[in-house]
Residue, then its C-alpha position, 0 to 999 in steps of 0.5 A: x490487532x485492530x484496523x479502523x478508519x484513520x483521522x487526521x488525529x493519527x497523522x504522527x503515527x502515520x508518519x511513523x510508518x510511512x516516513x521511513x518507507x519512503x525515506x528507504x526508497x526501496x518500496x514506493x515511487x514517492x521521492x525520497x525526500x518528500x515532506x511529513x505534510x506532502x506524504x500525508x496529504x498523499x496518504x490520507x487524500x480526499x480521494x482515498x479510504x485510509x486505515x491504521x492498524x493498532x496493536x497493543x496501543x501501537x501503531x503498526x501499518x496503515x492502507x489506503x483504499x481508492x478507485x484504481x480509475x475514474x468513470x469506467x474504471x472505478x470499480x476496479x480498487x487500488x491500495x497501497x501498504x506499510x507496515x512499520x519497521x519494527x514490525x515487518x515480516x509479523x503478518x501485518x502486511x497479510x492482516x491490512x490486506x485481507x481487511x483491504x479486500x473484504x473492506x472493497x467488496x463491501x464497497x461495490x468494487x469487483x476487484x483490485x489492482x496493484x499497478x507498480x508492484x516493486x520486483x525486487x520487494x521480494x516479500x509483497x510480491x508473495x505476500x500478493x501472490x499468497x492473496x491470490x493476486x496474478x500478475x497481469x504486466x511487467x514493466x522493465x526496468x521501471x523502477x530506480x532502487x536507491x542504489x542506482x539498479x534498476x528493476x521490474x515492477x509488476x501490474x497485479x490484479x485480483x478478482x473479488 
């Protein structure tokens, strides 16, 4: 697998990935409904680093590497991640986040925080913990599942 900066080039295969996430509602507290251009401009911002991950010519997960904070908190490094449907739980998710880590170190951030980590995402929250990543908050009932539930999100965090 390979994973290289994204251009606007990989724009539809981006929104291959993150379309069905955030359609899915499950995962990210991005709406549901959000439009392909709004949840691009979101994805590839100005204010973001954005990787595509490519097997075999197939796009199967993106990330996007930012400052967690502005001024005194912009060493700290925050991502977000999705891998495509037909390939979750194949160790892409794993793979995306060990380059995330070695890409921020190689950057100057000292560590990275993931602040609204989904509870019931059951299969990221280990992924992260497996990473080394603590939980460092838990948010009650923060997050609205599609179903109406409501559920925990958790702060992590993880010195580089």
């Amino acid at each position: 697998m390979q994973i290289r900066p994204a251009t606007v080039e990989d724009s539809a295969s981006i929104w291959s990935i993150i379309g069905p996430v955030i359609r899915a509602g499950e995962t990210y507290t991005l709406p549901r409904d959000m439009s392909e251009a709004d949840a691009l401009r979101y994805w590839m911002g100005t204010d973001r680093q954005t990787f595509i991950a490519v097997q075999d010519g197939n796009a199967v997960g993106t990330y996007y590497l930012r400052a967690n904070q502005a001024g005194g908190g912009s060493h700290v490094a925050n991502c977000g991640y999705m891998t495509h449907v037909s390939t979750q739980g194949k160790g892409i998710a794993r793979q995306m986040c060990e380059h995330s880590l070695l890409h921020a170190k190689s950057q100057g951030f000292s560590a990275m925080q993931f602040n609204f980590v989904v509870s019931s995402n059951e299969r990221a929250v280990s992924l992260w913990h497996s990473l080394g990543f603590r939980d460092v908050g838990r948010l009650p009932l923060a997050f609205r599942r599609p179903s109406g539930d409501y559920v925990d999100a958790l702060v992590m965090f993880k010195l580089l």
